[in-house]
C-alpha positions as CSV (number, residue, x, y, z in Angstrom):
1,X,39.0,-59.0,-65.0
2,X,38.8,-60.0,-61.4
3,X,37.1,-56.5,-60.3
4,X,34.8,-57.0,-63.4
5,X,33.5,-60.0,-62.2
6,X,33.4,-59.0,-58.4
7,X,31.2,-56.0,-59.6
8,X,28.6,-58.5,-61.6
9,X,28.8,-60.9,-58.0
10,X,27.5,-58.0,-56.3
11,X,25.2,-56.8,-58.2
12,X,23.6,-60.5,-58.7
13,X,23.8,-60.2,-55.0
14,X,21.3,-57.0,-54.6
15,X,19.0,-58.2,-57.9
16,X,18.5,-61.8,-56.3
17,X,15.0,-61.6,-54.3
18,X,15.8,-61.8,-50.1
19,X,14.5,-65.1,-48.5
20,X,11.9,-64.3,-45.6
21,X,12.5,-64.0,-42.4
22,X,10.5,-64.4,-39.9
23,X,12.1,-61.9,-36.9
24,X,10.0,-61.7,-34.0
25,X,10.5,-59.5,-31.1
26,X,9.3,-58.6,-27.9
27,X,9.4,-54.8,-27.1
28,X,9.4,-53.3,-22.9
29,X,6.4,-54.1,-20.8
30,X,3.4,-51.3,-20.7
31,X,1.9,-51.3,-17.1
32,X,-1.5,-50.0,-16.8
33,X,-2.3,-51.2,-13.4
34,X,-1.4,-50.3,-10.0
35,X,-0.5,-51.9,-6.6
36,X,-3.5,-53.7,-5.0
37,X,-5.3,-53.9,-8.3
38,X,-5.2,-56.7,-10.9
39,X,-2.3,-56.7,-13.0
40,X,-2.7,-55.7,-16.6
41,X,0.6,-54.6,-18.6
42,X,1.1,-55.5,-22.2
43,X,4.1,-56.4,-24.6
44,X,4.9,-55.5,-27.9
45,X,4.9,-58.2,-30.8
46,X,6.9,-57.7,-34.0
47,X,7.9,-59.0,-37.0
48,X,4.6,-61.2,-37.3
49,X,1.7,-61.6,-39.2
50,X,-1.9,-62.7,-38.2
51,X,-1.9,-66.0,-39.8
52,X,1.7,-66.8,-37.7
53,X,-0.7,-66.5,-34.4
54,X,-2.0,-69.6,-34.7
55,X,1.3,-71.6,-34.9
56,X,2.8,-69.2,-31.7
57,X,3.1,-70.8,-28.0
58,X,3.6,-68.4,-25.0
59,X,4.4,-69.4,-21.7
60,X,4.8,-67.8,-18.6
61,X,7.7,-68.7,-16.2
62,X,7.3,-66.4,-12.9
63,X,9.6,-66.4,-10.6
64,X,9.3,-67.4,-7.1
65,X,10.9,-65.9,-3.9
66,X,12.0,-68.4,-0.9
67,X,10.4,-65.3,1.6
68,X,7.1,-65.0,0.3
69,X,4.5,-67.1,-1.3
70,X,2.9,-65.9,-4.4
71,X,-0.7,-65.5,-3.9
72,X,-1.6,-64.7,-7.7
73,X,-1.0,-66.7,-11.1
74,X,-0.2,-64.1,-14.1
75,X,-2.1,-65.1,-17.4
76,X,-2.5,-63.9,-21.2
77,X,-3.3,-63.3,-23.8
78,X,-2.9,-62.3,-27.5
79,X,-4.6,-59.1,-28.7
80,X,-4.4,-56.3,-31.2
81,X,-4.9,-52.1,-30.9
82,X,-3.9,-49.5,-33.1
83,X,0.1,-50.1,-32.8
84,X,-0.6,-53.3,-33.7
85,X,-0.1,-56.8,-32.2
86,X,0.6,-57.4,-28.4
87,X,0.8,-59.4,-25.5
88,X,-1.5,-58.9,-22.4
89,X,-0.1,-60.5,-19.1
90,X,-2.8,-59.6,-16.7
91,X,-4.2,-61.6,-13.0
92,X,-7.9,-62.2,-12.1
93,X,-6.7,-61.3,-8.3
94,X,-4.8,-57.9,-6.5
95,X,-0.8,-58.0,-6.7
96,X,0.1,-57.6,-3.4
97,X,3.7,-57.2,-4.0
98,X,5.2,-54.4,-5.5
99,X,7.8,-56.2,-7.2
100,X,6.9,-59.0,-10.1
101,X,9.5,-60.6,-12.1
102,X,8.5,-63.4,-14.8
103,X,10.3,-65.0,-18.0
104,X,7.8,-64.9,-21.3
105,X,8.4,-68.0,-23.8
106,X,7.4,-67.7,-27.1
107,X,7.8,-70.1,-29.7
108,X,6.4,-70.6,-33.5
109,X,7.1,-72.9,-36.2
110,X,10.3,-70.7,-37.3
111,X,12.1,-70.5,-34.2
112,X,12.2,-69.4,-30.3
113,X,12.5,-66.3,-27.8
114,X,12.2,-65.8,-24.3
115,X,13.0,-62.8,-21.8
116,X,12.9,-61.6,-19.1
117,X,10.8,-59.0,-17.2
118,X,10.8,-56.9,-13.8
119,X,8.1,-54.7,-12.9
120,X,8.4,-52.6,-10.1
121,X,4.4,-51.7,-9.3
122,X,3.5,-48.2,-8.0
123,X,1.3,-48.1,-5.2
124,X,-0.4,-45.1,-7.0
């Protein structure tokens, strides 16, 4: 009797229609710029919808060495090609410094993610 009515729990389980869930994810950073030349790399979005765009918030954190003084700000911006949503982190000025770490925020109505990038730039 007990197995009998385990079985029917399960199978209610699998019959009843999945809430949704709203998963976004950041994939690994794309660089397409080099040393001495304005940054442009892009990130992968995931797990989102055009209509979520407007509710999303992205902020950049970059991190600052005591040694040097950064001489650039990084920027972005949300855009879409043919694998689908990403974002661009890009400067209006050369990166002087071949190594560029930053933190990207995101946040939306259903929830928050951040992480953490390094890019070591090739001088070409």
């Amino acid at each position: 009797m007990k197995v009998n009515a385990l079985k029917w729990l399960v199978i209610f389980a699998f019959w009843c229609p999945a809430s949704a869930v709203y998963a976004l994810a950041l994939s690994d950073i794309e660089l397409h710029s080099h040393l001495n030349r304005p940054l442009d790399a892009r990130i992968g979005l995931t797990g989102i919808e055009e209509a979520d765009l407007d509710g999303l918030n992205i902020r950049i954190h970059q991190h600052r060495d005591d040694n040097f003084q950064r001489t650039t700000s990084l920027r972005h911006e949300i855009g879409q090609d043919g694998n689908g949503w990403h974002i661009r982190v890009f400067t209006r000025d050369a990166v002087k410094e071949p190594i560029l770490t930053f933190t990207l925020e995101v946040t939306w109505p259903q929830g928050s993610y951040s992480r953490e990038y390094s890019l070591l730039i090739d001088p070409q």
